[in-house]
TORLUMRO-973750 format. One record per residue (C-alpha): x, y, z; residue number from 0. Coordinates in Angstrom, 1 decimal. Layout:
<fikes>
FIKE | xx | yy | zz | n
FIKE | X | Y | Z | NUM
...
</fikes>
This chain:
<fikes>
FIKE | xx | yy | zz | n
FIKE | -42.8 | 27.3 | -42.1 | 0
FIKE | -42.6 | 25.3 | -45.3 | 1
FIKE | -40.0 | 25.2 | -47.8 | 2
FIKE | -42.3 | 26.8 | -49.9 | 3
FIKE | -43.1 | 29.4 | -47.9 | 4
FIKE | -41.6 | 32.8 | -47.8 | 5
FIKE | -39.1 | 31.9 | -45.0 | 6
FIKE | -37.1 | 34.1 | -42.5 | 7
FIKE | -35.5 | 37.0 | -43.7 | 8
FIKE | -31.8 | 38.1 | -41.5 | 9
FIKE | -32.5 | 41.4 | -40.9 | 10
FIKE | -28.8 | 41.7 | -38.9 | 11
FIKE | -25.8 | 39.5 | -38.7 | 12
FIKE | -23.1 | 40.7 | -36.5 | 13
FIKE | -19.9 | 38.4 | -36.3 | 14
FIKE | -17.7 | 38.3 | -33.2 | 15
FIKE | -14.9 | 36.9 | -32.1 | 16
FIKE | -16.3 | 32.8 | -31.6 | 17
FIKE | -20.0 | 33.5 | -32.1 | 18
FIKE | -22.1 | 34.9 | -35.0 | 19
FIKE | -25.7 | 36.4 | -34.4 | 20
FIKE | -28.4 | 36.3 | -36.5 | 21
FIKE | -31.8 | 38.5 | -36.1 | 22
FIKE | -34.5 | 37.7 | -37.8 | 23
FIKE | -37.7 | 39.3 | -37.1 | 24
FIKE | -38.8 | 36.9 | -34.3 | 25
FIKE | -35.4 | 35.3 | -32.5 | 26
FIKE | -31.9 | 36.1 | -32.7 | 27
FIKE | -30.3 | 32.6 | -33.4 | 28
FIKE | -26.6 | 32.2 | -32.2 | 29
FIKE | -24.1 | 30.4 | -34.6 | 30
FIKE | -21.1 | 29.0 | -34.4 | 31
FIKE | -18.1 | 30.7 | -37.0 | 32
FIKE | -18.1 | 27.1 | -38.6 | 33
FIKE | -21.6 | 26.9 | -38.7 | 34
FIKE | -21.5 | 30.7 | -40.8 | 35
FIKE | -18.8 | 30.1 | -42.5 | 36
FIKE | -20.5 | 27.1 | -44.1 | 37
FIKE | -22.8 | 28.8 | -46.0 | 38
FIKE | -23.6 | 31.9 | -47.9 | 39
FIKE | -25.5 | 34.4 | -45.0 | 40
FIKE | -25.7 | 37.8 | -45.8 | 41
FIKE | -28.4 | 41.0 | -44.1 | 42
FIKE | -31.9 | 40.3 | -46.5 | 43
FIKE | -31.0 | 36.9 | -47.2 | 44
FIKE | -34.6 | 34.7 | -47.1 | 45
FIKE | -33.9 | 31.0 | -45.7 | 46
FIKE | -36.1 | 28.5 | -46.4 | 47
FIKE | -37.0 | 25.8 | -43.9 | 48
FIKE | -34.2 | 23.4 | -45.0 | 49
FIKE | -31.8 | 25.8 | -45.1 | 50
FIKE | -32.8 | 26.7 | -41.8 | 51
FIKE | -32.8 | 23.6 | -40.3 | 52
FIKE | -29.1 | 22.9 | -42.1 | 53
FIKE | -27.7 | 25.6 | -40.2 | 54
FIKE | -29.4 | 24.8 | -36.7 | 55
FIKE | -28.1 | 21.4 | -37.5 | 56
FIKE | -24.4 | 22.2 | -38.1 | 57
FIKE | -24.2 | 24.5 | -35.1 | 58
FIKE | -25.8 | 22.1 | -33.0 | 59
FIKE | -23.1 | 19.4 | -33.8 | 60
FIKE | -20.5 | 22.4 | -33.8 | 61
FIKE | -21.6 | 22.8 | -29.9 | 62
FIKE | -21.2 | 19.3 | -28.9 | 63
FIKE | -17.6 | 19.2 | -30.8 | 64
FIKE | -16.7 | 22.2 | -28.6 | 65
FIKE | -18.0 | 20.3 | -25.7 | 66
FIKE | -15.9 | 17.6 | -26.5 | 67
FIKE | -12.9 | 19.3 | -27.3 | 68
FIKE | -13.2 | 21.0 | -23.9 | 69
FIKE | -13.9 | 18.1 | -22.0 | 70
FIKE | -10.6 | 16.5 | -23.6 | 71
FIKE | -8.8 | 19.7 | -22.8 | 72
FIKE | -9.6 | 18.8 | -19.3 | 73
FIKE | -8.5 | 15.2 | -19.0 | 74
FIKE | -7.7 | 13.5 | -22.1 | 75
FIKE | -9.2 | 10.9 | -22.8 | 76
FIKE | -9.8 | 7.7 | -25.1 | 77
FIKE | -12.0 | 7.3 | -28.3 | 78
FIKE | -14.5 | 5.0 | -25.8 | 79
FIKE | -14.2 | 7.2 | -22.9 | 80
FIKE | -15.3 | 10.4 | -25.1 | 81
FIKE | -17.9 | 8.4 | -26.8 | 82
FIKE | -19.6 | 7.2 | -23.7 | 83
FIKE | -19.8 | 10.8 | -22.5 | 84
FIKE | -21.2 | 12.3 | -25.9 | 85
FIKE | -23.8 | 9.1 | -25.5 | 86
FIKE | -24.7 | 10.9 | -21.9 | 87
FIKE | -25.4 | 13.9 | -23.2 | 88
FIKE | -28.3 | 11.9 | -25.9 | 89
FIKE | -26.4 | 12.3 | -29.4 | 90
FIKE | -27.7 | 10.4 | -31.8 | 91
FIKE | -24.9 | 8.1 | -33.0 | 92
FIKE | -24.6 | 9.6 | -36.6 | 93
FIKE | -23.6 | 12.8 | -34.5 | 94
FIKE | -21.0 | 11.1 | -32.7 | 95
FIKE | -19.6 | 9.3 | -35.3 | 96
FIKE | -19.1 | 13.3 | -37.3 | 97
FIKE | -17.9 | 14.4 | -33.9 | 98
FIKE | -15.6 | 11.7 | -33.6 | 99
FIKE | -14.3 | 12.1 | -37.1 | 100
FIKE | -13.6 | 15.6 | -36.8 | 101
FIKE | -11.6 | 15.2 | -33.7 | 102
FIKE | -9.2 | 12.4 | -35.3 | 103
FIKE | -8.9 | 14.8 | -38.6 | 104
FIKE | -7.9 | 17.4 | -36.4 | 105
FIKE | -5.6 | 15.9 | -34.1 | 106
FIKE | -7.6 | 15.9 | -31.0 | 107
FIKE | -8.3 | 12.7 | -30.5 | 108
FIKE | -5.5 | 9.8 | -30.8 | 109
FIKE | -5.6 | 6.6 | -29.0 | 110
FIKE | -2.2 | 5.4 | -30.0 | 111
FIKE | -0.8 | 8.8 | -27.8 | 112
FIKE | -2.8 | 8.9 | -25.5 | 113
FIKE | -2.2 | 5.2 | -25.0 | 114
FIKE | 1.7 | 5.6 | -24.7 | 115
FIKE | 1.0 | 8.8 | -22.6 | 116
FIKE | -1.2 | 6.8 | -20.6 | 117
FIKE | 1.2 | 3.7 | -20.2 | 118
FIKE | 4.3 | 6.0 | -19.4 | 119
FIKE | 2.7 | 7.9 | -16.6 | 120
FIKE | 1.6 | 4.2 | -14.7 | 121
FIKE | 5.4 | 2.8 | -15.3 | 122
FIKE | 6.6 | 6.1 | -13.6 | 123
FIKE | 4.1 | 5.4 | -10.7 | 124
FIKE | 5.8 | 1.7 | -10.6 | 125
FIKE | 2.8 | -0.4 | -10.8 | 126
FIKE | 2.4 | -3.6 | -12.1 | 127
FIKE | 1.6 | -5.0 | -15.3 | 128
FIKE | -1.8 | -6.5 | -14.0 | 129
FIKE | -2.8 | -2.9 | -12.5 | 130
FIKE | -2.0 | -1.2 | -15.5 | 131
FIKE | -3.6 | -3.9 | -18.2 | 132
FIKE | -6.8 | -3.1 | -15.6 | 133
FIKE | -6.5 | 0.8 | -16.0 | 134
FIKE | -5.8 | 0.5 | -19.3 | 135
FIKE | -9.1 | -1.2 | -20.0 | 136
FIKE | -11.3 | 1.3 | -18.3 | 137
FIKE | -9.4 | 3.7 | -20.0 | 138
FIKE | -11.4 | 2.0 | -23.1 | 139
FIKE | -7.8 | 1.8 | -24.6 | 140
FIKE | -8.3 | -1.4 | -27.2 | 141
FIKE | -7.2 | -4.9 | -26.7 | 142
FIKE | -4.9 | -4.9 | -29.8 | 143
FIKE | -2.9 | -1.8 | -28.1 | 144
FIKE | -2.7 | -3.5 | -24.6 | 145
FIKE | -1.6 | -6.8 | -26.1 | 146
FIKE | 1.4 | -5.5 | -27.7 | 147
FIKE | 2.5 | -3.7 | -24.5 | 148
FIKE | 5.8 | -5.8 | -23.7 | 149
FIKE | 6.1 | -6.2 | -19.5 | 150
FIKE | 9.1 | -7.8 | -19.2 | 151
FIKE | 10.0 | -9.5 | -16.0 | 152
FIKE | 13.3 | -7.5 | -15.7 | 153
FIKE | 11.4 | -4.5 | -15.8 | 154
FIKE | 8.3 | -5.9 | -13.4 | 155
FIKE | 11.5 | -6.9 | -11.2 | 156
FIKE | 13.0 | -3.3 | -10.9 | 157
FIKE | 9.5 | -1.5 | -10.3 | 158
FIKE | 8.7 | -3.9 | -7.6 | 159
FIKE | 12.2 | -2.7 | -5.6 | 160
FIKE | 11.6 | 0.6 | -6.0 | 161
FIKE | 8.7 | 0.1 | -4.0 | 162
FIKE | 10.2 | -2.1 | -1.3 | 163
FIKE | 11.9 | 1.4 | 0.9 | 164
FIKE | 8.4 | 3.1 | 1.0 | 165
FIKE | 6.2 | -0.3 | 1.9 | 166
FIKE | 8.6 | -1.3 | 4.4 | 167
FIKE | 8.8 | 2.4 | 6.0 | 168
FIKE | 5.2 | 2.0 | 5.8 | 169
FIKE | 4.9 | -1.4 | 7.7 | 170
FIKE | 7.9 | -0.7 | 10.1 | 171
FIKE | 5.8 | -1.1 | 13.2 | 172
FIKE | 5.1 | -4.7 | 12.1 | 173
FIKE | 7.1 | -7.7 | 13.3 | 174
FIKE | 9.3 | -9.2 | 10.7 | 175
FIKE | 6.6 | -11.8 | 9.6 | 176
FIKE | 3.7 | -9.3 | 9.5 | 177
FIKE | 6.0 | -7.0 | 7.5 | 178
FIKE | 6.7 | -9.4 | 4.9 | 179
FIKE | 2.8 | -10.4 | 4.5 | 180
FIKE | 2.2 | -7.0 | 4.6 | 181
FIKE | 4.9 | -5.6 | 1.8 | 182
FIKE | 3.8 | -8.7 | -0.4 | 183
FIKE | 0.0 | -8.0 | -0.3 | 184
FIKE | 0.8 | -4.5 | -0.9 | 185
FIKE | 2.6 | -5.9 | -4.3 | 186
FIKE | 0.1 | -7.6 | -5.7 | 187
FIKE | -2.9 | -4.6 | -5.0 | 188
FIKE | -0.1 | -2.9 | -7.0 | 189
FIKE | -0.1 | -5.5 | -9.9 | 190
FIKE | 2.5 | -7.5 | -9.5 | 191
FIKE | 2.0 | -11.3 | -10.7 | 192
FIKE | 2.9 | -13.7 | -7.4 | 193
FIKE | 6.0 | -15.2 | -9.1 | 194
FIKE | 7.7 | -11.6 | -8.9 | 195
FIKE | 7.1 | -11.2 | -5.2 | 196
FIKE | 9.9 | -13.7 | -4.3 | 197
FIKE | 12.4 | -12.3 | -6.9 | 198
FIKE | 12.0 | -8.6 | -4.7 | 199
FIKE | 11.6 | -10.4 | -0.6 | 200
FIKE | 15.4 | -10.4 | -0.5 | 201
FIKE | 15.7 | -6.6 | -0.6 | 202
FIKE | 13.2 | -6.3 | 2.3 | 203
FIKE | 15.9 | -5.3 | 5.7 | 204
FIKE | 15.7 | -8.0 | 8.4 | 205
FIKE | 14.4 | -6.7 | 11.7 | 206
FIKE | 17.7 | -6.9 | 14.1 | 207
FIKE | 16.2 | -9.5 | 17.0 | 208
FIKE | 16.6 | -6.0 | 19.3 | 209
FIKE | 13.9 | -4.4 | 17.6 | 210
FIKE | 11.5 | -7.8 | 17.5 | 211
FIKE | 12.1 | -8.1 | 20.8 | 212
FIKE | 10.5 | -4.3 | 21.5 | 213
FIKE | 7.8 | -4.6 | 19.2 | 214
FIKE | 7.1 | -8.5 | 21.0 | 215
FIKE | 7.3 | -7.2 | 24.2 | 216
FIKE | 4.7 | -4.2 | 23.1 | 217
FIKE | 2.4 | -6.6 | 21.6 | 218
FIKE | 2.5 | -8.8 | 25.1 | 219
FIKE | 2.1 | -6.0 | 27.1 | 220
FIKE | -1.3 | -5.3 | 24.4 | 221
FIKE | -2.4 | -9.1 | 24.7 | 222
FIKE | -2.2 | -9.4 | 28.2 | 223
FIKE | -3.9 | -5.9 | 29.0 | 224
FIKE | -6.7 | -7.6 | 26.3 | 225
FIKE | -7.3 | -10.6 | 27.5 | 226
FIKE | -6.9 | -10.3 | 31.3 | 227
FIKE | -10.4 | -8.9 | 31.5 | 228
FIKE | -11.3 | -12.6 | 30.8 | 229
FIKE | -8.9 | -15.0 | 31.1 | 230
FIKE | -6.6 | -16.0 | 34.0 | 231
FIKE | -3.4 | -18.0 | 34.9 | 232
FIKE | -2.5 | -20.8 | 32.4 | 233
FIKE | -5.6 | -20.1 | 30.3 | 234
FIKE | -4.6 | -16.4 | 30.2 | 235
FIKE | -0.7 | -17.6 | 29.2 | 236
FIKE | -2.2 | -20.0 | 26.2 | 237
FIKE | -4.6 | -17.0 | 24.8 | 238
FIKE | -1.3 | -14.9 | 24.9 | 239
FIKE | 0.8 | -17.3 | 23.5 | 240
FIKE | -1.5 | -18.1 | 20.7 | 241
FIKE | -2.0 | -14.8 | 20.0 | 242
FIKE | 1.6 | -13.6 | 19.6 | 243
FIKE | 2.4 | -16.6 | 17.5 | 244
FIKE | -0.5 | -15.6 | 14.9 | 245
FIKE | 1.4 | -12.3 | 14.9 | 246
FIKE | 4.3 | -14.2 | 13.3 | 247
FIKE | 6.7 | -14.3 | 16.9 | 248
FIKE | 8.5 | -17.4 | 17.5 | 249
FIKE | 7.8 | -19.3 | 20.6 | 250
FIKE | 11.3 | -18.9 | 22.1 | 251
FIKE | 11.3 | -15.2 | 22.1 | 252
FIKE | 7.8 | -15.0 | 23.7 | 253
FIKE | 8.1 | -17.7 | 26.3 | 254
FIKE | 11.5 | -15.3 | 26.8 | 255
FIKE | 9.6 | -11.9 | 27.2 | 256
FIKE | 7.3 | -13.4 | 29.3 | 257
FIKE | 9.4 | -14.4 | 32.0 | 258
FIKE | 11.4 | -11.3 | 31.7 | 259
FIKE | 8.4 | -9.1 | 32.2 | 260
FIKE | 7.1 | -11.5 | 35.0 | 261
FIKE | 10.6 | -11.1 | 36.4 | 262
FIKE | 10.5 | -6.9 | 36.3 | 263
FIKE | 7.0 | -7.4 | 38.0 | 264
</fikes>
């Protein structure tokens, strides 16, 4: 069909409640209201082939906005994120960019929010400023935003403690030492910079040496069973020995559990 052609004539139109049909004598093409509403349809009406191709053209980019507003609807997102999934789908960048547009104009799309939003929900969590910065960057939040974020150490400080009662309920079956390598390598997987860590260690509980000396005299019991297959006597004792003391147990209290479980026997 040329544009000098006859052209289709709408033999129906029949508007509902988001979609608009049109029949013409060989396909029933389905519109979006902002797609009708855009131009001047009416039963009879001849389209030529530009005019035809307008309206597939609008209504195609009307789909992919509804496709984008419900993908945001679902899990809002940035302006990169969105654009990266509109580029999955193959729309030509012109597209996007009208897509993109229209979504700022109309309030669904704002990277300043979603930012903040964004930024809010991770300090809530009590991570780190090097965890969130990393979020915050897959995100596809921009550099300018995430350099103006102030993470002030007092702040840092105070998240890092709230954590300390859950990561040492956590590591409570660890011997003091282990708990503290533990706690602090938990820290930094949840952002923290290393010269916070020592500014939080003092609110992590000291193991009373009663409950060291169970969780030593569990880990012998575990060593020797381990290493009896193999070793014996005084080469046994040093593979122990050396093997509690990795585990962070002072030499004292092992040589001391030792010769009290020797003693039992």
């Amino acid at each position: 069909m040329s544009s000098n052609s006859v052209g289709k004539k709408i033999l129906s139109i029949h508007v509902g409640k988001k979609k608009v049909l049109l029949r013409f004598d060989d396909e029933i093409v389905s519109l979006s209201l902002n797609a009708y509403l855009q131009f001047h349809l009416y039963e009879n009406k001849i389209l030529n082939e530009n005019e035809f191709n307008q309206i597939k053209k609008i209504n195609e980019i009307d789909k992919y906005i509804e496709y984008a507003k419900t993908a945001i609807s679902r899990s809002y997102m940035s302006e990169k994120c969105l654009v990266d999934k509109l580029t999955k789908k193959s729309i030509d960048n012109d597209n996007i960019a009208y897509i993109i547009a229209y979504l700022k104009e109309n309030h669904y799309l704002n990277d300043e929010q979603y930012g903040n939003d964004l930024l809010d929900y991770l300090e809530s969590k009590n991570f780190g400023k090097n965890k969130i910065v990393d979020i915050l960057y897959k995100k596809g939040l921009k550099t300018s935003f995430i350099k103006n974020i102030d993470f002030s150490d007092e702040n840092e400080i105070k998240k890092a403690k709230n954590l300390i009662p859950s990561l040492e309920l956590k590591y409570s079956k660890y011997n003091y030492k282990n708990k503290i390598n533990h706690i602090e390598l938990a820290l930094l997987r949840n952002g923290f910079d290393t010269g916070i860590i020592p500014l939080v260690k003092l609110n992590i509980k000291n193991i009373d040496d009663e409950d060291e000396i169970n969780k030593l005299k569990i880990d012998y019991l575990k060593a020797i069973k381990k290493y009896s297959k193999k070793y014996e006597k005084n080469e046994l004792n040093n593979k122990v020995v050396k093997y509690l003391l990795a585990k962070g147990y002072s030499y004292k209290n092992i040589i001391y559990i030792k010769e009290k479980t020797e003693n039992e026997n």
